[in-house]
C-alpha positions in Angstrom: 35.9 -16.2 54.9 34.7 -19.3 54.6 33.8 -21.0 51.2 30.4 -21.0 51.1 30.8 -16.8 51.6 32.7 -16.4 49.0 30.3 -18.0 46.8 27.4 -16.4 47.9 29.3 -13.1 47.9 30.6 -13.7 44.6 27.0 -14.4 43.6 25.7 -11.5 44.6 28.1 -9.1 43.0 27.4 -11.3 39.9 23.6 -10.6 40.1 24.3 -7.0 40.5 26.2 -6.7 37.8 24.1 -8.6 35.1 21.6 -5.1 34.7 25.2 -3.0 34.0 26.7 -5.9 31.8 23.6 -6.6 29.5 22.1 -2.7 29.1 22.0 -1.3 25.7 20.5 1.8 24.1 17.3 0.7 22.4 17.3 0.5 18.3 15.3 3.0 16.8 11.7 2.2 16.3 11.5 2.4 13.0 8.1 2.8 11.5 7.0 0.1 8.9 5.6 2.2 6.0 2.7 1.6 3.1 5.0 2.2 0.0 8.5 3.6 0.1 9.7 5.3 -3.4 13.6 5.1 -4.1 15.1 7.9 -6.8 18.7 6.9 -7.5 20.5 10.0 -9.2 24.3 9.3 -10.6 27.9 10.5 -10.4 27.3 14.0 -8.2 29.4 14.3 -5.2 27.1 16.0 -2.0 27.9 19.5 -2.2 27.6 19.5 -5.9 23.9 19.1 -5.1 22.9 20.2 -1.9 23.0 24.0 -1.8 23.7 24.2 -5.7 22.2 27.4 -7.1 21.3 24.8 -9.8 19.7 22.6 -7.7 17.0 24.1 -6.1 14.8 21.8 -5.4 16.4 19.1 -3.9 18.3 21.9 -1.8 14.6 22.9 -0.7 14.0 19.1 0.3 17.2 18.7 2.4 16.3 21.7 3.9 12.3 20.5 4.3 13.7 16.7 5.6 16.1 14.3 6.8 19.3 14.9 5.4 21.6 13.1 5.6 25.0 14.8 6.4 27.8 12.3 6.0 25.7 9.3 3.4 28.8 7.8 1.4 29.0 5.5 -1.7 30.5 2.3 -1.2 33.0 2.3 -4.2 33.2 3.4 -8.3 31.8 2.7 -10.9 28.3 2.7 -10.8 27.0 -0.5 -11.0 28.6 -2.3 -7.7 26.8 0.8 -5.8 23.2 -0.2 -7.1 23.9 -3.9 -6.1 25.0 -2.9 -2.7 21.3 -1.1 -1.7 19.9 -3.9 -3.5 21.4 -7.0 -1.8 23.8 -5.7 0.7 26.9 -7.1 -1.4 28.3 -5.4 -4.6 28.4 -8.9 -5.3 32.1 -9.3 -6.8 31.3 -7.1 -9.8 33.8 -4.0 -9.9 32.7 -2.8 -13.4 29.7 -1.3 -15.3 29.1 -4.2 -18.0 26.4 -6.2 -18.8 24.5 -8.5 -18.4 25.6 -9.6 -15.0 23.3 -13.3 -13.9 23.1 -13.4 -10.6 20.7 -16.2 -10.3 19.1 -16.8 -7.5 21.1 -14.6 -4.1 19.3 -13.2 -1.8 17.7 -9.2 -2.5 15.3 -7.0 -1.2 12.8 -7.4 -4.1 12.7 -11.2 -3.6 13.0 -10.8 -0.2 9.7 -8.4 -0.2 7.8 -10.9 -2.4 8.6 -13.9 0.1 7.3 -11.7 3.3 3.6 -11.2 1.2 4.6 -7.8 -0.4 5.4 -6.1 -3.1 8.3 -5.0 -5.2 8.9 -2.8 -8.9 11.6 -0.8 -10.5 10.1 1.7 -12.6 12.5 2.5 -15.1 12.8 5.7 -17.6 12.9 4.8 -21.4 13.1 0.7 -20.5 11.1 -0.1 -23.8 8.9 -3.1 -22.1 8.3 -4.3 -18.9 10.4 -7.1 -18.2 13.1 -6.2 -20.8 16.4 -7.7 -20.1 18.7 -6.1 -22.7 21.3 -3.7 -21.8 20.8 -0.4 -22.9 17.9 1.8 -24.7 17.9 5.1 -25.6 18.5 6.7 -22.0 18.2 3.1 -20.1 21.3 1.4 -19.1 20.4 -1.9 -17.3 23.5 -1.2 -15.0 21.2 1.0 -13.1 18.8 -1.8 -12.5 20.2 -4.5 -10.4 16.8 -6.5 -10.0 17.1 -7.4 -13.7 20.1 -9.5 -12.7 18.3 -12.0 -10.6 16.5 -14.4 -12.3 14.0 -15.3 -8.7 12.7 -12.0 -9.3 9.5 -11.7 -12.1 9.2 -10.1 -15.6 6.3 -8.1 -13.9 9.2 -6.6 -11.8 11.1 -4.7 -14.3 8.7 -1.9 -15.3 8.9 1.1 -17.6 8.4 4.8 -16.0 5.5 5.2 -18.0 3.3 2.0 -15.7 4.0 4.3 -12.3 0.7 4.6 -11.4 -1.1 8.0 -11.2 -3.0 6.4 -7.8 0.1 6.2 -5.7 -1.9 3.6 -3.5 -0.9 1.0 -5.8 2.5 1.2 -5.5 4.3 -1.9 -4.4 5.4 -1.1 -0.8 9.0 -0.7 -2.4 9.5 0.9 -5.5 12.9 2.2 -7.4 12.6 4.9 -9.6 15.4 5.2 -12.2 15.6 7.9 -14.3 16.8 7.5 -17.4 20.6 9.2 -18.3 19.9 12.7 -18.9 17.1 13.1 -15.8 19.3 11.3 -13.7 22.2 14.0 -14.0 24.8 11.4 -15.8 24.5 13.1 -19.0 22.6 16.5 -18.6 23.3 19.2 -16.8 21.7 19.4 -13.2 19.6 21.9 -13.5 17.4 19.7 -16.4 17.5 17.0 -13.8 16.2 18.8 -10.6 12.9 20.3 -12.6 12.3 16.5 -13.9 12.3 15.6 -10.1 10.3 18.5 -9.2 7.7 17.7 -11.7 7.1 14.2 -10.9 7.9 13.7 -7.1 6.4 16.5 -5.2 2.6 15.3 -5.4 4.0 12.2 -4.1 6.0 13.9 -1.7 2.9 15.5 -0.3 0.8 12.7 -0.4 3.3 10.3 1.7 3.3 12.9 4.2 -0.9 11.9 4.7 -0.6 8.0 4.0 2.0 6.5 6.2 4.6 6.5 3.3 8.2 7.8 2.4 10.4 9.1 -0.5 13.9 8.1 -0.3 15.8 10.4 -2.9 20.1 9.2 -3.2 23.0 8.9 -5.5 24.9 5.7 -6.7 28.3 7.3 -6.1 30.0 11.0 -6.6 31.9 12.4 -9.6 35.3 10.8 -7.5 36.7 14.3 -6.1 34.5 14.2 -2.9 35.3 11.0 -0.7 32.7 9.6 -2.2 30.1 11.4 0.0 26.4 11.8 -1.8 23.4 13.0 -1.1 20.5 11.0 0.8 17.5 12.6 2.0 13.9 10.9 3.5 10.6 12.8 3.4 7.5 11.4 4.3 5.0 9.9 7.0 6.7 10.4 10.4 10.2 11.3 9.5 11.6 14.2 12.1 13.1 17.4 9.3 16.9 18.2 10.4 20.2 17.7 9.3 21.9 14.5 10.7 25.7 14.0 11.2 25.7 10.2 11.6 27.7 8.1 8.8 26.2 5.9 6.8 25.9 4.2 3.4 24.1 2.0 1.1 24.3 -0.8 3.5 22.5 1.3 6.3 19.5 2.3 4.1 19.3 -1.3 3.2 19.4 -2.3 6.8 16.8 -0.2 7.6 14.0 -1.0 5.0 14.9 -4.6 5.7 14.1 -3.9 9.1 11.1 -2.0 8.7 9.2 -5.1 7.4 10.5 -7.5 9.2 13.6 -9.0 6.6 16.5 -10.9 7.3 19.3 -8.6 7.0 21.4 -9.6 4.2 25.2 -9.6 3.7 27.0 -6.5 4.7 23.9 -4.5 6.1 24.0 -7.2 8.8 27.0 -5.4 10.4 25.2 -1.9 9.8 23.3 0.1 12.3 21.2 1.4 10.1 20.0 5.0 9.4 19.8 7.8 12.1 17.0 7.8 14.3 15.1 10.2 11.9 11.3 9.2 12.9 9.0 11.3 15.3 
């Protein structure tokens, strides 16, 4: 064969291979909600939760939503888990002291405010919005990882109490941390899962009929479970079932960074994200 065949045979196997060489499945469409509301709950492993007779509530929701089979923590104690949602690194800190300043790195809630949105926590027992001290009555600030940025505004750190009745002004993300008895750390579960009960399920319902979502997770389990925790998504458009796919901290992050159009940050980069759980 002479040359110039080759080539244009080589050529033409080339060009019929490009379709097979550059195909991928499609990402998930994920929808890009109005508010999305994110409980964070402490120290239970999964099945200390999910189908606990003392747990009903949240075992009602898993069964009611997306549930996420195999969600795991990303290490122990607390605090680096918090700072891994919130900026897709645990940032270097291994321990659950404070204060930790963190300056100016990249995280969702700055990240929201940059894109023209809107970011809180809303925080059980913090004595005053903005407060920056470490602990108060049941508020640890360990449990609140915007408070260690200093690009992020007073009027982000908010008490409980200022979560408005009118769940149209939310900020399109919110964190809701309870304070250490409603969050399970220092009551027993049963206490915590009527608190949720009692505040969320209004809200529950009313995402459901305004393009919004409730995220309800854990930080990390009690260390005798792998480190696998509960993580389930109700809401606008979210498809009920139980999903086997693994993921983590970084994958939720991934996702609500992708939902409104974020840079991906640190290690949720590398992540897929969460199941394909939308309609």
């Amino acid at each position: 064969m002479k040359r110039t065949g080759r080539v244009a045979l080589a050529a033409a196997i080339a060009g019929a291979l490009v379709p097979v060489a550059t195909a991928r499945a499609a990402p998930p469409t994920v929808p890009r909600p109005d508010h999305v509301v994110i409980v964070m709950l402490e120290n239970k492993r999964y099945d200390a939760v999910v189908g606990h007779p003392k747990a009903p509530w949240i075992t009602a929701l898993a069964h009611s939503s997306a549930n996420m089979l195999r969600f795991y923590a990303e290490t122990h104690p607390s605090q680096p888990n918090y700072l891994a949602l919130f900026t897709g690194s645990t940032q270097a800190v291994t321990d659950n002291g404070c204060p930790h300043d963190l300056g100016n790195r990249p995280n969702l809630g700055r990240q929201l405010i940059d894109a023209g949105r809107t970011f809180a926590g809303y925080a059980e027992d913090l004595p005053r919005a903005g407060w920056r001290g470490c602990s108060y009555r049941g508020y640890v600030r360990r449990h609140s990882p915007w408070v260690n940025f200093s690009n992020l505004p007073a009027a982000a750190n908010l008490p409980y109490s200022a979560f408005p009745a009118d769940y149209a002004r939310l900020p399109t993300v919110a964190f809701v941390i309870p304070n250490l008895c409603h969050d399970m750390h220092d009551c027993p579960k049963e206490q915590s899962d009527a608190w949720l009960r009692r505040q969320f399920t209004p809200y529950i319902a009313w995402a459901k009929t305004h393009n919004s979502l409730f995220v309800l997770s854990f930080d990390e389990d009690n260390r005798t479970g792998g480190n696998r925790i509960a993580t389930i998504i109700a809401g606008a458009g979210v498809r009920p079932g139980q999903y086997a796919t693994r993921s983590d901290h970084y994958d939720l992050l991934h996702t609500l960074q992708q939902m409104y159009g974020l840079p991906f940050t640190g290690i949720a980069q590398g992540r897929a994200g969460i199941p394909d759980i939308w309609r």
